[in-house]
C-alpha positions as CSV (number, residue, x, y, z in Angstrom):
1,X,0.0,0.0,0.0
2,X,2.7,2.4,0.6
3,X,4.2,1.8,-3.3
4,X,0.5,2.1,-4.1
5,X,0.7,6.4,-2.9
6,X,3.8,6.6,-4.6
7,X,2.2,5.1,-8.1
8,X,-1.8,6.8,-7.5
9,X,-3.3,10.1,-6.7
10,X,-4.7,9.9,-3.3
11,X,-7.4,12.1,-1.1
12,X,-7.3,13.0,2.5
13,X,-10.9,12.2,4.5
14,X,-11.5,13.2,7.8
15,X,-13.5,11.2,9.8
16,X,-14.7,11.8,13.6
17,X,-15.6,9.2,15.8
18,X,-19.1,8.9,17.9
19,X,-16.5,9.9,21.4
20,X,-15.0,12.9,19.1
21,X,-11.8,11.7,18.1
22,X,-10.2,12.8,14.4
23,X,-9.2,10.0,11.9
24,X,-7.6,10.3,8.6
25,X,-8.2,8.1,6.2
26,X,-6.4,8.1,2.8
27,X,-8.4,7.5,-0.7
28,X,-7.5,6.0,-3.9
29,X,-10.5,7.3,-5.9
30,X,-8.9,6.5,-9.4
31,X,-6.3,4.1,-10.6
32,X,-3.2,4.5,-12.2
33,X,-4.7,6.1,-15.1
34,X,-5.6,8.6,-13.7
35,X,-9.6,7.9,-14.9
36,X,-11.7,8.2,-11.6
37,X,-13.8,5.0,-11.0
38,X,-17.3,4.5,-11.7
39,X,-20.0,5.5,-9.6
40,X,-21.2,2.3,-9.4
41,X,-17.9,0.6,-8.2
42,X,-17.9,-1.0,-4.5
43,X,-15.6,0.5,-2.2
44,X,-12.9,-1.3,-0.6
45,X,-11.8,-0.4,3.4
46,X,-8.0,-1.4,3.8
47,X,-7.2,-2.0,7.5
48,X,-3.6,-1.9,9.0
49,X,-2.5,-4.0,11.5
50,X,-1.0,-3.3,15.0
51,X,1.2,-0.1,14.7
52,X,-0.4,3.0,14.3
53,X,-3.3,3.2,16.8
54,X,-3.9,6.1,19.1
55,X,-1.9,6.7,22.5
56,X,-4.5,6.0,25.0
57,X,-6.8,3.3,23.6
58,X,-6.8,-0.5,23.0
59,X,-8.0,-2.5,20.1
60,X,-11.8,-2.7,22.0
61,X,-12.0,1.5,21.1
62,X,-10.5,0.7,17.4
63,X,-14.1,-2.0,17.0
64,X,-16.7,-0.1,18.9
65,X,-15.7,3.6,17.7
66,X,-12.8,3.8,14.9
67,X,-14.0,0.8,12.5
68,X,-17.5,2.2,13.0
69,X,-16.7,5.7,12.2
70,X,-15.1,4.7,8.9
71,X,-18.5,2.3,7.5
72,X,-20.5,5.3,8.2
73,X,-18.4,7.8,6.6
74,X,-17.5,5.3,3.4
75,X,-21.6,4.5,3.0
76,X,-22.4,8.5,3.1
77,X,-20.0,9.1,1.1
78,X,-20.3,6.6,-1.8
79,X,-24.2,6.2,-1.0
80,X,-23.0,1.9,-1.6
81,X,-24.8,-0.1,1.2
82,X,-22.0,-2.9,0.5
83,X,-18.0,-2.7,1.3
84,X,-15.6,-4.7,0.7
85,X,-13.1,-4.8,3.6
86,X,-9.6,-5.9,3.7
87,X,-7.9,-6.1,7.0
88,X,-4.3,-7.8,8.2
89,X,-3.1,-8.9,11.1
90,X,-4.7,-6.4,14.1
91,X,-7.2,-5.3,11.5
92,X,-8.9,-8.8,11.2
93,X,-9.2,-8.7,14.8
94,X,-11.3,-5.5,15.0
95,X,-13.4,-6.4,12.5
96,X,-14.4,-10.0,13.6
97,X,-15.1,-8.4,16.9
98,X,-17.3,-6.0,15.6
99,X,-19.0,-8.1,13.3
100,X,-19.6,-10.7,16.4
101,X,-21.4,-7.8,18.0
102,X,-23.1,-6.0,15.0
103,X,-25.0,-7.2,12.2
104,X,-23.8,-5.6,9.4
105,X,-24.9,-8.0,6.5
106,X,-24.7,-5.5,3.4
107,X,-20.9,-5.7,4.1
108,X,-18.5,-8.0,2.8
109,X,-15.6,-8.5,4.7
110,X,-12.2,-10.8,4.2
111,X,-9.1,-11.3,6.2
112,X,-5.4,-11.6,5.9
113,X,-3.8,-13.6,8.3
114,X,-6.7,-13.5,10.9
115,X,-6.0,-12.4,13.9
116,X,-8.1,-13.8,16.8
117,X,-6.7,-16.3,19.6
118,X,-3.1,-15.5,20.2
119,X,-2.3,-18.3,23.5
120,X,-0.4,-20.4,20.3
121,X,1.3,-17.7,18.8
122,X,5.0,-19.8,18.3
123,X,6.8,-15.7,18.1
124,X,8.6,-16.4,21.2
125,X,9.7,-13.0,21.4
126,X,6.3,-11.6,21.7
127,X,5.4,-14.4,23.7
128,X,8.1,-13.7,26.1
129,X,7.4,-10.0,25.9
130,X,3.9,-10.9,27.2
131,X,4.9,-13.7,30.2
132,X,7.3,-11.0,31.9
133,X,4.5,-7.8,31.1
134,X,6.9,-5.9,29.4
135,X,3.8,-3.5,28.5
136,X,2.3,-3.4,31.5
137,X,5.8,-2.1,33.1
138,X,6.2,0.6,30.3
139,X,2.2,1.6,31.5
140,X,3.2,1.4,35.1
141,X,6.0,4.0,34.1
142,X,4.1,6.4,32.6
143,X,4.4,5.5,28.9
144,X,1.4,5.2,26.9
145,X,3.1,5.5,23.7
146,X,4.1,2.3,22.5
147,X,7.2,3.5,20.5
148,X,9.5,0.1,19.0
149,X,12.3,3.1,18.7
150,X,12.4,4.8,21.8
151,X,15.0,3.8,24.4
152,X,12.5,2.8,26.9
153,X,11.1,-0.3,24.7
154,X,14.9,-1.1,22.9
155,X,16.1,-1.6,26.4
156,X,13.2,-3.8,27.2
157,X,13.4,-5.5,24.2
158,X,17.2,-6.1,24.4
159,X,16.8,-8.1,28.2
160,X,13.7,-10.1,26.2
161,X,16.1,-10.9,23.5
162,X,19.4,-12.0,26.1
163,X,17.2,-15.7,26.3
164,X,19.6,-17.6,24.1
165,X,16.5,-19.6,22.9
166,X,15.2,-16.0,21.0
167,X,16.9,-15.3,17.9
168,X,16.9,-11.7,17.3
169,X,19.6,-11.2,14.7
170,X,16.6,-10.3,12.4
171,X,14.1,-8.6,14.2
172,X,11.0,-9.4,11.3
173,X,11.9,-13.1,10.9
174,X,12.2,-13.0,14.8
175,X,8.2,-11.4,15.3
176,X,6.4,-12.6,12.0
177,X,8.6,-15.9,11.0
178,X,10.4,-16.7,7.8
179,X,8.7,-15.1,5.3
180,X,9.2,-16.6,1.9
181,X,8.9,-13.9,-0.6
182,X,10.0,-10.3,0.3
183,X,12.7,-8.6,-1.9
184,X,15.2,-5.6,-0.5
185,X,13.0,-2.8,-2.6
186,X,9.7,-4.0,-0.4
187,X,11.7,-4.3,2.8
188,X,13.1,-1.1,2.3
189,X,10.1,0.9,1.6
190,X,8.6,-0.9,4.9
191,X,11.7,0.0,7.1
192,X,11.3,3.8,5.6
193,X,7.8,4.0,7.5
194,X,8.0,1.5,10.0
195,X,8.1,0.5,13.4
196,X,5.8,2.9,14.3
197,X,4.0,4.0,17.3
198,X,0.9,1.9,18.6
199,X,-1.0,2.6,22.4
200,X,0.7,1.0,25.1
201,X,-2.7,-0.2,26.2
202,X,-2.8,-2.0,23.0
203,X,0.1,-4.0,24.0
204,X,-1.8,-5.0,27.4
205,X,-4.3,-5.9,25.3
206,X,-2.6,-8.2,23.1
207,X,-0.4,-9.9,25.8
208,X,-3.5,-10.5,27.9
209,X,-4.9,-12.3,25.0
210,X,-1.5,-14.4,24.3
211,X,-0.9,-15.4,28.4
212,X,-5.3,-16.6,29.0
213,X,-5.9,-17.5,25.6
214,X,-9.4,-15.5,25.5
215,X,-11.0,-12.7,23.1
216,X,-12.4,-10.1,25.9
217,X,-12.6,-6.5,26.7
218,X,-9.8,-5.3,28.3
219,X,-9.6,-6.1,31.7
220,X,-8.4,-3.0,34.1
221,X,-7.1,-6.2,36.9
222,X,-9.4,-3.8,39.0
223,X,-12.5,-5.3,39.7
224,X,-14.2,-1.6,40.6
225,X,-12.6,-0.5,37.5
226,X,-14.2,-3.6,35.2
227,X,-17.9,-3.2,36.8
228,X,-17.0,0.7,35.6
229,X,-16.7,0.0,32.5
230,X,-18.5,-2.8,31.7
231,X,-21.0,-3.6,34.6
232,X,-19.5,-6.6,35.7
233,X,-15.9,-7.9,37.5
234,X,-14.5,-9.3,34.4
235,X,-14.5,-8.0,30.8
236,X,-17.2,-9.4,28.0
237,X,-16.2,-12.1,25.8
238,X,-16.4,-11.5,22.0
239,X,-18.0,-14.4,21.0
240,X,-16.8,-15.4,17.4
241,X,-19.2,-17.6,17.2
242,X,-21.9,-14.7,16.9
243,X,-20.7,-13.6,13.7
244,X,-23.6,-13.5,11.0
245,X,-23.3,-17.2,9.6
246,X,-24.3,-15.5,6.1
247,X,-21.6,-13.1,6.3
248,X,-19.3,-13.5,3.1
249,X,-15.9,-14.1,4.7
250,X,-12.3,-14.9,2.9
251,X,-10.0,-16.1,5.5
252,X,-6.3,-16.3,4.7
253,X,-3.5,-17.5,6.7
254,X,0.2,-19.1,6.3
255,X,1.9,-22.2,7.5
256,X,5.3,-19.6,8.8
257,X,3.6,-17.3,10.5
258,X,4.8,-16.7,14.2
259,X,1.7,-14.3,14.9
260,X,-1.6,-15.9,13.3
261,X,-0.5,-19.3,14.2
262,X,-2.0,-22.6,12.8
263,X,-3.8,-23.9,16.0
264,X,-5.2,-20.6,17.2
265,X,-6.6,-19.8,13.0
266,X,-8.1,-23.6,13.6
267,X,-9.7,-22.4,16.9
268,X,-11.1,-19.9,15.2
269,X,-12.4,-21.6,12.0
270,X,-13.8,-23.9,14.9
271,X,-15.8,-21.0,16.3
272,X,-17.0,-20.5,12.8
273,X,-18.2,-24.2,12.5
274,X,-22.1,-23.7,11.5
275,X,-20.6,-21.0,8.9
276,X,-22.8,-21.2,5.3
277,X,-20.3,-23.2,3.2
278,X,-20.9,-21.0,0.1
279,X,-20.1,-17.7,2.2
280,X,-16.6,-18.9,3.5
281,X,-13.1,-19.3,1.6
282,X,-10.0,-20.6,3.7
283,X,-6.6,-20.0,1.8
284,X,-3.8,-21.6,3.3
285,X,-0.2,-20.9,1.9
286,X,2.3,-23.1,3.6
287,X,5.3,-21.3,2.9
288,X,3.9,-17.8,3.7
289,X,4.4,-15.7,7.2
290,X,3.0,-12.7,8.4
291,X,4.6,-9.8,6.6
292,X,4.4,-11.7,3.3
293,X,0.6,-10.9,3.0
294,X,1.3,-6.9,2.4
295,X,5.0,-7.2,1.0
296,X,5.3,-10.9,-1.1
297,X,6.5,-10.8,-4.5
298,X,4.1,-13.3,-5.9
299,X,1.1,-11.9,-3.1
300,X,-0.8,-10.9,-6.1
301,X,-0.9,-14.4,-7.8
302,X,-1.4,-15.8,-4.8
303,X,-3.2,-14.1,-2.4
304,X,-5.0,-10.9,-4.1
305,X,-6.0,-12.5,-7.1
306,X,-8.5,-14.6,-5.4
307,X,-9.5,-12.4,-2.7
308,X,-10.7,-10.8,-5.9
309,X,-12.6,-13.6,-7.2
310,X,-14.3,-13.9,-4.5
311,X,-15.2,-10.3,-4.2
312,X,-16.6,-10.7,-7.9
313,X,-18.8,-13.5,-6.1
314,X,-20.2,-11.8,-3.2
Protein backbone atom coordinates (compact mmCIF):
# COMPACT_ATOMS: atom_id res chain seq x y z
CA UNK A 1 0.00 0.00 0.00
CA UNK A 2 2.72 2.42 0.64
CA UNK A 3 4.15 1.82 -3.32
CA UNK A 4 0.51 2.12 -4.09
CA UNK A 5 0.68 6.42 -2.92
CA UNK A 6 3.84 6.55 -4.64
CA UNK A 7 2.20 5.13 -8.11
CA UNK A 8 -1.76 6.76 -7.46
CA UNK A 9 -3.29 10.12 -6.67
CA UNK A 10 -4.66 9.89 -3.33
CA UNK A 11 -7.36 12.07 -1.05
CA UNK A 12 -7.31 12.99 2.51
CA UNK A 13 -10.89 12.18 4.50
CA UNK A 14 -11.53 13.21 7.83
CA UNK A 15 -13.50 11.22 9.80
CA UNK A 16 -14.68 11.84 13.56
CA UNK A 17 -15.62 9.18 15.84
CA UNK A 18 -19.05 8.91 17.91
CA UNK A 19 -16.46 9.87 21.35
CA UNK A 20 -15.03 12.88 19.14
CA UNK A 21 -11.81 11.69 18.12
CA UNK A 22 -10.19 12.81 14.42
CA UNK A 23 -9.18 10.02 11.92
CA UNK A 24 -7.62 10.29 8.57
CA UNK A 25 -8.19 8.11 6.17
CA UNK A 26 -6.37 8.11 2.76
CA UNK A 27 -8.40 7.48 -0.68
CA UNK A 28 -7.51 5.99 -3.90
CA UNK A 29 -10.48 7.31 -5.93
CA UNK A 30 -8.87 6.52 -9.38
CA UNK A 31 -6.29 4.07 -10.58
CA UNK A 32 -3.21 4.52 -12.16
CA UNK A 33 -4.70 6.10 -15.15
CA UNK A 34 -5.62 8.61 -13.65
CA UNK A 35 -9.61 7.92 -14.90
CA UNK A 36 -11.69 8.22 -11.60
CA UNK A 37 -13.81 5.05 -10.97
CA UNK A 38 -17.34 4.51 -11.68
CA UNK A 39 -20.03 5.53 -9.57
CA UNK A 40 -21.19 2.34 -9.37
CA UNK A 41 -17.87 0.57 -8.15
CA UNK A 42 -17.87 -0.97 -4.55
CA UNK A 43 -15.61 0.48 -2.15
CA UNK A 44 -12.94 -1.31 -0.60
CA UNK A 45 -11.84 -0.44 3.36
CA UNK A 46 -8.01 -1.42 3.78
CA UNK A 47 -7.20 -1.96 7.51
CA UNK A 48 -3.56 -1.93 8.98
CA UNK A 49 -2.51 -3.96 11.52
CA UNK A 50 -0.98 -3.28 15.04
CA UNK A 51 1.18 -0.06 14.70
CA UNK A 52 -0.39 3.03 14.31
CA UNK A 53 -3.34 3.24 16.76
CA UNK A 54 -3.94 6.05 19.12
CA UNK A 55 -1.93 6.66 22.53
CA UNK A 56 -4.52 5.97 24.99
CA UNK A 57 -6.76 3.30 23.60
CA UNK A 58 -6.81 -0.52 22.96
CA UNK A 59 -8.04 -2.53 20.06
CA UNK A 60 -11.77 -2.69 22.01
CA UNK A 61 -11.98 1.50 21.07
CA UNK A 62 -10.47 0.74 17.37
CA UNK A 63 -14.12 -2.04 17.01
CA UNK A 64 -16.73 -0.13 18.89
CA UNK A 65 -15.66 3.59 17.72
CA UNK A 66 -12.83 3.76 14.91
CA UNK A 67 -14.00 0.78 12.52
CA UNK A 68 -17.50 2.18 12.95
CA UNK A 69 -16.70 5.75 12.17
CA UNK A 70 -15.13 4.70 8.92
CA UNK A 71 -18.50 2.29 7.48
CA UNK A 72 -20.48 5.26 8.20
CA UNK A 73 -18.42 7.85 6.60
CA UNK A 74 -17.49 5.33 3.43
CA UNK A 75 -21.57 4.51 2.99
CA UNK A 76 -22.44 8.52 3.06
CA UNK A 77 -19.98 9.15 1.12
CA UNK A 78 -20.34 6.62 -1.77
CA UNK A 79 -24.18 6.17 -0.95
CA UNK A 80 -22.99 1.85 -1.58
CA UNK A 81 -24.83 -0.10 1.16
CA UNK A 82 -21.95 -2.93 0.45
CA UNK A 83 -18.02 -2.74 1.29
CA UNK A 84 -15.64 -4.66 0.71
CA UNK A 85 -13.14 -4.76 3.62
CA UNK A 86 -9.63 -5.95 3.71
CA UNK A 87 -7.94 -6.07 6.96
CA UNK A 88 -4.26 -7.79 8.16
CA UNK A 89 -3.09 -8.93 11.07
CA UNK A 90 -4.68 -6.39 14.13
CA UNK A 91 -7.24 -5.34 11.48
CA UNK A 92 -8.93 -8.81 11.23
CA UNK A 93 -9.24 -8.66 14.82
CA UNK A 94 -11.35 -5.46 15.01
CA UNK A 95 -13.44 -6.44 12.45
CA UNK A 96 -14.40 -10.03 13.62
CA UNK A 97 -15.10 -8.41 16.87
CA UNK A 98 -17.32 -5.99 15.59
CA UNK A 99 -18.98 -8.12 13.28
CA UNK A 100 -19.62 -10.72 16.43
CA UNK A 101 -21.44 -7.80 18.01
CA UNK A 102 -23.12 -6.03 15.01
CA UNK A 103 -24.96 -7.21 12.22
CA UNK A 104 -23.78 -5.65 9.36
CA UNK A 105 -24.88 -7.97 6.52
CA UNK A 106 -24.74 -5.47 3.35
CA UNK A 107 -20.90 -5.74 4.08
CA UNK A 108 -18.54 -8.03 2.77
CA UNK A 109 -15.62 -8.54 4.73
CA UNK A 110 -12.23 -10.82 4.17
CA UNK A 111 -9.12 -11.32 6.22
CA UNK A 112 -5.43 -11.65 5.88
CA UNK A 113 -3.78 -13.58 8.31
CA UNK A 114 -6.75 -13.50 10.93
CA UNK A 115 -5.98 -12.44 13.88
CA UNK A 116 -8.13 -13.83 16.77
CA UNK A 117 -6.70 -16.30 19.62
CA UNK A 118 -3.12 -15.52 20.17
CA UNK A 119 -2.35 -18.26 23.54
CA UNK A 120 -0.38 -20.44 20.27
CA UNK A 121 1.34 -17.70 18.81
CA UNK A 122 5.01 -19.76 18.29
CA UNK A 123 6.80 -15.73 18.11
CA UNK A 124 8.58 -16.39 21.21
CA UNK A 125 9.66 -13.02 21.43
CA UNK A 126 6.29 -11.63 21.70
CA UNK A 127 5.40 -14.44 23.73
CA UNK A 128 8.12 -13.66 26.11
CA UNK A 129 7.40 -9.96 25.89
CA UNK A 130 3.86 -10.94 27.24
CA UNK A 131 4.89 -13.67 30.15
CA UNK A 132 7.30 -10.98 31.88
CA UNK A 133 4.45 -7.80 31.09
CA UNK A 134 6.93 -5.95 29.43
CA UNK A 135 3.76 -3.54 28.51
CA UNK A 136 2.28 -3.42 31.50
CA UNK A 137 5.79 -2.07 33.10
CA UNK A 138 6.22 0.59 30.32
CA UNK A 139 2.20 1.60 31.50
CA UNK A 140 3.24 1.45 35.11
CA UNK A 141 5.98 4.00 34.14
CA UNK A 142 4.12 6.39 32.64
CA UNK A 143 4.38 5.51 28.94
CA UNK A 144 1.41 5.18 26.93
CA UNK A 145 3.10 5.52 23.71
CA UNK A 146 4.14 2.33 22.51
CA UNK A 147 7.25 3.52 20.49
CA UNK A 148 9.46 0.09 19.02
CA UNK A 149 12.27 3.13 18.67
CA UNK A 150 12.41 4.78 21.77
CA UNK A 151 15.04 3.82 24.38
CA UNK A 152 12.54 2.79 26.85
CA UNK A 153 11.11 -0.25 24.70
CA UNK A 154 14.90 -1.07 22.89
CA UNK A 155 16.07 -1.61 26.43
CA UNK A 156 13.17 -3.85 27.19
CA UNK A 157 13.36 -5.53 24.21
CA UNK A 158 17.24 -6.14 24.38
CA UNK A 159 16.85 -8.08 28.15
CA UNK A 160 13.74 -10.08 26.18
CA UNK A 161 16.06 -10.93 23.54
CA UNK A 162 19.45 -11.99 26.12
CA UNK A 163 17.16 -15.73 26.30
CA UNK A 164 19.60 -17.59 24.12
CA UNK A 165 16.45 -19.57 22.88
CA UNK A 166 15.20 -16.05 21.04
CA UNK A 167 16.93 -15.27 17.89
CA UNK A 168 16.85 -11.73 17.33
CA UNK A 169 19.62 -11.24 14.72
CA UNK A 170 16.55 -10.33 12.43
CA UNK A 171 14.08 -8.58 14.24
CA UNK A 172 11.04 -9.41 11.30
CA UNK A 173 11.88 -13.11 10.87
CA UNK A 174 12.19 -12.97 14.81
CA UNK A 175 8.21 -11.41 15.26
CA UNK A 176 6.37 -12.62 12.00
CA UNK A 177 8.56 -15.88 11.02
CA UNK A 178 10.43 -16.69 7.85
CA UNK A 179 8.70 -15.12 5.31
CA UNK A 180 9.23 -16.57 1.94
CA UNK A 181 8.88 -13.91 -0.60
CA UNK A 182 10.00 -10.29 0.34
CA UNK A 183 12.67 -8.61 -1.92
CA UNK A 184 15.19 -5.55 -0.54
CA UNK A 185 12.98 -2.80 -2.58
CA UNK A 186 9.67 -4.01 -0.37
CA UNK A 187 11.68 -4.29 2.76
CA UNK A 188 13.08 -1.06 2.28
CA UNK A 189 10.14 0.91 1.59
CA UNK A 190 8.62 -0.94 4.88
CA UNK A 191 11.65 -0.03 7.11
CA UNK A 192 11.31 3.78 5.60
CA UNK A 193 7.83 3.97 7.53
CA UNK A 194 7.97 1.45 9.98
CA UNK A 195 8.09 0.48 13.38
CA UNK A 196 5.78 2.93 14.27
CA UNK A 197 3.96 4.04 17.28
CA UNK A 198 0.93 1.90 18.61
CA UNK A 199 -0.96 2.57 22.42
CA UNK A 200 0.70 0.96 25.13
CA UNK A 201 -2.74 -0.22 26.24
CA UNK A 202 -2.78 -1.99 23.04
CA UNK A 203 0.13 -3.96 23.99
CA UNK A 204 -1.76 -4.98 27.40
CA UNK A 205 -4.28 -5.93 25.29
CA UNK A 206 -2.63 -8.23 23.06
CA UNK A 207 -0.37 -9.92 25.82
CA UNK A 208 -3.45 -10.52 27.90
CA UNK A 209 -4.89 -12.31 25.04
CA UNK A 210 -1.51 -14.41 24.28
CA UNK A 211 -0.88 -15.35 28.42
CA UNK A 212 -5.27 -16.61 29.04
CA UNK A 213 -5.95 -17.46 25.64
CA UNK A 214 -9.40 -15.50 25.46
CA UNK A 215 -10.98 -12.69 23.08
CA UNK A 216 -12.42 -10.09 25.87
CA UNK A 217 -12.56 -6.51 26.72
CA UNK A 218 -9.76 -5.28 28.34
CA UNK A 219 -9.61 -6.15 31.72
CA UNK A 220 -8.37 -2.95 34.06
CA UNK A 221 -7.08 -6.17 36.90
CA UNK A 222 -9.41 -3.80 39.04
CA UNK A 223 -12.50 -5.29 39.69
CA UNK A 224 -14.16 -1.61 40.64
CA UNK A 225 -12.60 -0.53 37.48
CA UNK A 226 -14.19 -3.58 35.20
CA UNK A 227 -17.90 -3.22 36.84
CA UNK A 228 -17.04 0.71 35.64
CA UNK A 229 -16.67 -0.02 32.47
CA UNK A 230 -18.51 -2.75 31.66
CA UNK A 231 -21.00 -3.62 34.60
CA UNK A 232 -19.47 -6.56 35.71
CA UNK A 233 -15.86 -7.93 37.48
CA UNK A 234 -14.55 -9.35 34.39
CA UNK A 235 -14.46 -8.03 30.84
CA UNK A 236 -17.25 -9.38 28.02
CA UNK A 237 -16.22 -12.15 25.80
CA UNK A 238 -16.44 -11.45 21.98
CA UNK A 239 -18.01 -14.40 20.99
CA UNK A 240 -16.77 -15.42 17.44
CA UNK A 241 -19.18 -17.63 17.23
CA UNK A 242 -21.88 -14.72 16.93
CA UNK A 243 -20.66 -13.60 13.67
CA UNK A 244 -23.58 -13.54 11.04
CA UNK A 245 -23.32 -17.18 9.61
CA UNK A 246 -24.33 -15.48 6.07
CA UNK A 247 -21.56 -13.14 6.26
CA UNK A 248 -19.33 -13.46 3.10
CA UNK A 249 -15.90 -14.10 4.71
CA UNK A 250 -12.32 -14.89 2.86
CA UNK A 251 -10.01 -16.06 5.46
CA UNK A 252 -6.27 -16.30 4.66
CA UNK A 253 -3.51 -17.48 6.69
CA UNK A 254 0.25 -19.06 6.26
CA UNK A 255 1.88 -22.19 7.53
CA UNK A 256 5.34 -19.61 8.82
CA UNK A 257 3.56 -17.32 10.54
CA UNK A 258 4.79 -16.73 14.22
CA UNK A 259 1.72 -14.33 14.91
CA UNK A 260 -1.65 -15.94 13.26
CA UNK A 261 -0.48 -19.30 14.25
CA UNK A 262 -2.02 -22.61 12.81
CA UNK A 263 -3.76 -23.89 15.97
CA UNK A 264 -5.20 -20.61 17.15
CA UNK A 265 -6.58 -19.76 12.98
CA UNK A 266 -8.11 -23.63 13.56
CA UNK A 267 -9.66 -22.41 16.93
CA UNK A 268 -11.08 -19.91 15.22
CA UNK A 269 -12.39 -21.57 11.95
CA UNK A 270 -13.75 -23.91 14.94
CA UNK A 271 -15.81 -21.04 16.27
CA UNK A 272 -16.98 -20.46 12.80
CA UNK A 273 -18.21 -24.23 12.51
CA UNK A 274 -22.06 -23.75 11.51
CA UNK A 275 -20.55 -20.97 8.87
CA UNK A 276 -22.84 -21.20 5.35
CA UNK A 277 -20.34 -23.16 3.23
CA UNK A 278 -20.87 -20.97 0.12
CA UNK A 279 -20.10 -17.67 2.21
CA UNK A 280 -16.56 -18.86 3.53
CA UNK A 281 -13.14 -19.32 1.60
CA UNK A 282 -10.00 -20.55 3.68
CA UNK A 283 -6.56 -20.04 1.81
CA UNK A 284 -3.79 -21.61 3.33
CA UNK A 285 -0.18 -20.93 1.90
CA UNK A 286 2.35 -23.10 3.62
CA UNK A 287 5.28 -21.30 2.92
CA UNK A 288 3.92 -17.83 3.68
CA UNK A 289 4.43 -15.67 7.25
CA UNK A 290 3.04 -12.66 8.43
CA UNK A 291 4.58 -9.83 6.60
CA UNK A 292 4.43 -11.68 3.29
CA UNK A 293 0.62 -10.89 3.00
CA UNK A 294 1.32 -6.92 2.39
CA UNK A 295 5.03 -7.20 0.98
CA UNK A 296 5.31 -10.87 -1.08
CA UNK A 297 6.53 -10.78 -4.55
CA UNK A 298 4.14 -13.33 -5.90
CA UNK A 299 1.11 -11.89 -3.07
CA UNK A 300 -0.80 -10.90 -6.10
CA UNK A 301 -0.86 -14.43 -7.83
CA UNK A 302 -1.37 -15.84 -4.82
CA UNK A 303 -3.21 -14.07 -2.40
CA UNK A 304 -4.96 -10.91 -4.13
CA UNK A 305 -6.02 -12.46 -7.08
CA UNK A 306 -8.50 -14.64 -5.43
CA UNK A 307 -9.49 -12.36 -2.69
CA UNK A 308 -10.70 -10.83 -5.93
CA UNK A 309 -12.57 -13.57 -7.22
CA UNK A 310 -14.33 -13.94 -4.52
CA UNK A 311 -15.18 -10.32 -4.15
CA UNK A 312 -16.59 -10.65 -7.88
CA UNK A 313 -18.79 -13.48 -6.11
CA UNK A 314 -20.24 -11.83 -3.22
Amino acid sequence: MLVAFKLWDFKKQIVTTKDGYILSLLRLPNGRSGAFSRPNKIPVLLQHGLLMAYWDWSWDELAANDLRASFDYVYQRTGNQTIHYVGHSLGTLIALATFSQHKLLSMVRSALCPIAYLNQITSLISKAAAQIFVAEDLYWLGLHKFDPNSKAVDKLLKTVCMDPEIDCYNMISAMTGPNCCLNSSSVEVFLDHEPQATSTKNMIHLAQMIRRGTITKYDYDDNDENMSHYGQISPPVYNMSKIPNDLPLFLSYGGQDKLSDDNDVSRLLNSLHFHDGDKMTVQYQDNYAHADFVMAVNAKRIVYDPLMAFFELH
